[in-house]
C-alpha positions as CSV (number, residue, x, y, z in Angstrom):
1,X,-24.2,25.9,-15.5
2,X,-26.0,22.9,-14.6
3,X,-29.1,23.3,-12.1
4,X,-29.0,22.1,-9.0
5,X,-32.1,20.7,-6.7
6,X,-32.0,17.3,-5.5
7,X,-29.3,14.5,-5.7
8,X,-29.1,10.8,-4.6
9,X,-26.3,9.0,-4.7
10,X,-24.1,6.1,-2.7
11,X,-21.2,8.8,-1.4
12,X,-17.4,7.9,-1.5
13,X,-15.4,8.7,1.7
14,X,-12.5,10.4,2.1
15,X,-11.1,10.7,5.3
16,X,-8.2,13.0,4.7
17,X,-7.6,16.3,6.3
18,X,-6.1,19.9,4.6
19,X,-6.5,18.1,1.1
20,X,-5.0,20.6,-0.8
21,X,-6.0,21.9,-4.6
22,X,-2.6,20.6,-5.5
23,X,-3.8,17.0,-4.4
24,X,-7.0,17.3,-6.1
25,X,-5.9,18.3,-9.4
26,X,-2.0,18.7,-9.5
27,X,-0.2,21.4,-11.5
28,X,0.9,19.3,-14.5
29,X,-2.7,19.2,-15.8
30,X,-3.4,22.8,-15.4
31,X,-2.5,23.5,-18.7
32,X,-5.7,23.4,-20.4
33,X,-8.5,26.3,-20.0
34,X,-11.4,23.6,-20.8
35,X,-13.4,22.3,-18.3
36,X,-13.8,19.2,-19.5
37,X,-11.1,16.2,-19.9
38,X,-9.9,16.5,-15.7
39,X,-12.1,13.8,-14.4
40,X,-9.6,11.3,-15.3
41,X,-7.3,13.3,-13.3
42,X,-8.6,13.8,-10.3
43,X,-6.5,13.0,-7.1
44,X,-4.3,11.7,-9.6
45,X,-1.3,11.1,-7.2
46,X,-3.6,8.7,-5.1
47,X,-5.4,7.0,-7.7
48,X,-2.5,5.9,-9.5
49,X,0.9,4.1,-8.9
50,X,4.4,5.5,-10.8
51,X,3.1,3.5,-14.0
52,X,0.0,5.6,-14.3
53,X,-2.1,1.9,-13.1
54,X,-5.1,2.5,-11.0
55,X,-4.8,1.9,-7.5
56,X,-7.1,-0.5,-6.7
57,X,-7.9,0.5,-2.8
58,X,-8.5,3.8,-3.2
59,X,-11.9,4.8,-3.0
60,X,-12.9,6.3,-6.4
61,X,-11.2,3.1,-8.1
62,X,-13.8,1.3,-6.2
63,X,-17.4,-0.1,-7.4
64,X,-19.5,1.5,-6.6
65,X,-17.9,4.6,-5.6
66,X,-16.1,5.4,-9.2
67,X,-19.7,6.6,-9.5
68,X,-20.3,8.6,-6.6
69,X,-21.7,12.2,-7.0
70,X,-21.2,12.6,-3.5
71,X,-17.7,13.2,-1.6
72,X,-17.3,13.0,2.3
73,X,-14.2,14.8,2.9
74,X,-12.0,15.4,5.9
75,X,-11.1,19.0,7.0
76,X,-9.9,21.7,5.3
77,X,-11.1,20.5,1.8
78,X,-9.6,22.7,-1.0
79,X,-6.8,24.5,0.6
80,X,-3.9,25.9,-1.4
81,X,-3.8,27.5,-4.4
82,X,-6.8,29.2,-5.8
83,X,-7.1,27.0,-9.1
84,X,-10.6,26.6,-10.7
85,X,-9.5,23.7,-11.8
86,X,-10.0,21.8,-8.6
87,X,-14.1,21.8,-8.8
88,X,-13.5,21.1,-12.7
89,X,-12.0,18.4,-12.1
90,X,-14.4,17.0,-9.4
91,X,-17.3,18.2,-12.0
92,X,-16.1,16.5,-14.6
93,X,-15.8,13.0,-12.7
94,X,-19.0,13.3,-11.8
95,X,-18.9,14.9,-8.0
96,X,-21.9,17.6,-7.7
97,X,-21.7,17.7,-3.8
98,X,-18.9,17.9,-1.2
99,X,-19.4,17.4,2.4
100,X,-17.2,18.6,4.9
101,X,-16.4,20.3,8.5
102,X,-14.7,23.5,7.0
103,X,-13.2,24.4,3.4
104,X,-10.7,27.0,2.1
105,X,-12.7,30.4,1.5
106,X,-11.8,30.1,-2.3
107,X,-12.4,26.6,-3.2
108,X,-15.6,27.5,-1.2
109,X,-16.7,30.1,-3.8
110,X,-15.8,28.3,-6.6
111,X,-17.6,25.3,-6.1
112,X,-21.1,27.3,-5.8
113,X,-19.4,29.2,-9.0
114,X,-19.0,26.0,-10.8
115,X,-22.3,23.6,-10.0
116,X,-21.1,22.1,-7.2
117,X,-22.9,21.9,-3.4
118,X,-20.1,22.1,-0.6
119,X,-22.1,21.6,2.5
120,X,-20.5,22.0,5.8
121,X,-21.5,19.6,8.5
122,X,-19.7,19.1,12.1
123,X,-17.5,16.0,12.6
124,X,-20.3,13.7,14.2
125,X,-22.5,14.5,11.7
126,X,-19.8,13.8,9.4
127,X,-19.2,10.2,10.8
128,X,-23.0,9.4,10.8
129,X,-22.5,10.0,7.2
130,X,-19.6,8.0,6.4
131,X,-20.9,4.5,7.8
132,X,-23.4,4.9,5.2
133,X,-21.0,5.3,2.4
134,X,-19.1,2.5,4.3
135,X,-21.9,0.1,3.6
136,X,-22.8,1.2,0.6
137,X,-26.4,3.3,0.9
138,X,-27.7,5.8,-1.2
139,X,-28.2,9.1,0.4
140,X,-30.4,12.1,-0.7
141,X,-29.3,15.8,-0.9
142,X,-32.4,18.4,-1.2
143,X,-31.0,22.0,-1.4
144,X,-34.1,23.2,-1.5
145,X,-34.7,22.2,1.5
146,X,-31.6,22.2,3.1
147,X,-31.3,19.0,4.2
148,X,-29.5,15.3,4.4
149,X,-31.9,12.4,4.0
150,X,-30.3,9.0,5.2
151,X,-32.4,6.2,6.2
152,X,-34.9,7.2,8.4
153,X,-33.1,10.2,9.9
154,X,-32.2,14.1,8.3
155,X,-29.4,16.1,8.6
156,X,-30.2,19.7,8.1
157,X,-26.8,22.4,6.7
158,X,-27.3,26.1,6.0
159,X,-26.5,27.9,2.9
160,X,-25.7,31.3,2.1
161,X,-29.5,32.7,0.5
162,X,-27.9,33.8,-2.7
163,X,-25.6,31.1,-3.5
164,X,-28.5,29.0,-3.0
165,X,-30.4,31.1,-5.2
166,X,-27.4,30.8,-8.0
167,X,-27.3,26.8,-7.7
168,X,-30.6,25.9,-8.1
169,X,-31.3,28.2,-11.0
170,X,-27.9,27.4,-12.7
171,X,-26.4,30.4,-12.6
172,X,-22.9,31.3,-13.1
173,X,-21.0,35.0,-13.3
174,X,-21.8,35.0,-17.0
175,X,-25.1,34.1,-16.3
176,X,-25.7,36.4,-13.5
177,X,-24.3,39.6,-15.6
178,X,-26.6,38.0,-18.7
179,X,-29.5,38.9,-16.4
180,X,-29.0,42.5,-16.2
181,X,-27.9,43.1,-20.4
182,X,-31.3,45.3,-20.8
183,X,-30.5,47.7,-17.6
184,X,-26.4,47.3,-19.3
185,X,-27.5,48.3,-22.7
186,X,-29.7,51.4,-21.3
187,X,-26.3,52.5,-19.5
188,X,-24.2,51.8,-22.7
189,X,-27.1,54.1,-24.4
190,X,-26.6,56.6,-22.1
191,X,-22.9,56.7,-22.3
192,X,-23.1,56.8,-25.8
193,X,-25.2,60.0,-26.1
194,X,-23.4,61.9,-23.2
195,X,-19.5,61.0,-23.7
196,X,-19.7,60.1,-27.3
197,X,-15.9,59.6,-27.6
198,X,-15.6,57.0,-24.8
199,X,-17.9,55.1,-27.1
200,X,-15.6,55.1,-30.1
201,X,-14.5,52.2,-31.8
């Protein structure tokens, strides 16, 4: 997983409430077990028309925001079915941070699970935000230090010690279990010598 620190970036915004998993990624594409290949995908349904042509006023069809690594979302982000496919596909279009008044728990967990920052700000905070995405301004995410950089102001957001932890040093679950193969083998020794026939291949 990809480490993340700091990020800059002009932010898209997307002012629509209880956007569901379904919306961000919808079942069709679901087939596939990479996690590559959904970018093109995402929000599919609002991005384009019956005749699969991009829809030119919504906001990631947009220059500059069809390069945004930032996503202001309305609230409820992620709700719906539990598919991992939903930060995949944001990953793979190039989204690394969400930002939002409230998410559904699982989407939640998967984003820090996946590479991506879902920060959780309160609506004014929120609409302080947006006008800069509005007029087109970079703005600056340091996880580190927990906070928002815009112009000459900071927002500060609050994040969980050990996803934190897991972000900036790019760890995943495979990662995370990687970390702890010597104390694993020891016990696989152990087992080995003590219940022999557990062992067997």
């Amino acid at each position: 997983m990809r480490k993340f620190n700091t990020l800059k970036s002009i932010p898209a915004y997307l002012p629509i409430v209880n956007i569901d998993t379904d919306m961000i990624i919808p079942k069709q594409f679901l087939k596939t077990i990479k996690r590559t290949g959904l970018g093109k995908n995402l929000f599919f349904e609002m991005r384009y028309d019956d005749n699969g042509n991009k829809i030119d006023d919504f906001v990631l069809n947009k220059v500059p925001y069809n390069n945004s690594k930032i996503l202001i979302a309305g609230n409820n982000f992620g709700c719906g079915s539990s598919r991992e496919h939903a930060p995949w596909a944001l990953l793979d279009f190039g989204i690394t941070c969400v930002i939002s008044s409230s998410y559904a728990d699982i989407f939640y967990n998967n984003c820090f699970k996946n590479g991506i920052l879902p920060i959780i700000l309160e609506e004014e905070k929120i609409k302080e935000l947006s006008e800069y995405a509005k007029r087109k301004e970079e703005i600056s995410i340091d996880l580190a230090e927990e906070k928002i950089v815009f112009g000459n102001n900071e927002i500060k957001f609050e994040i969980d010690p050990f996803k934190k932890k897991c972000l900036i040093e790019g760890l995943d679950d495979i990662a995370l279990s990687l970390k702890k193969s010597d104390k694993i083998q020891i016990f696989e020794n152990h087992l080995k010598n003590e219940k022999p026939w557990i062992m067997n291949d």
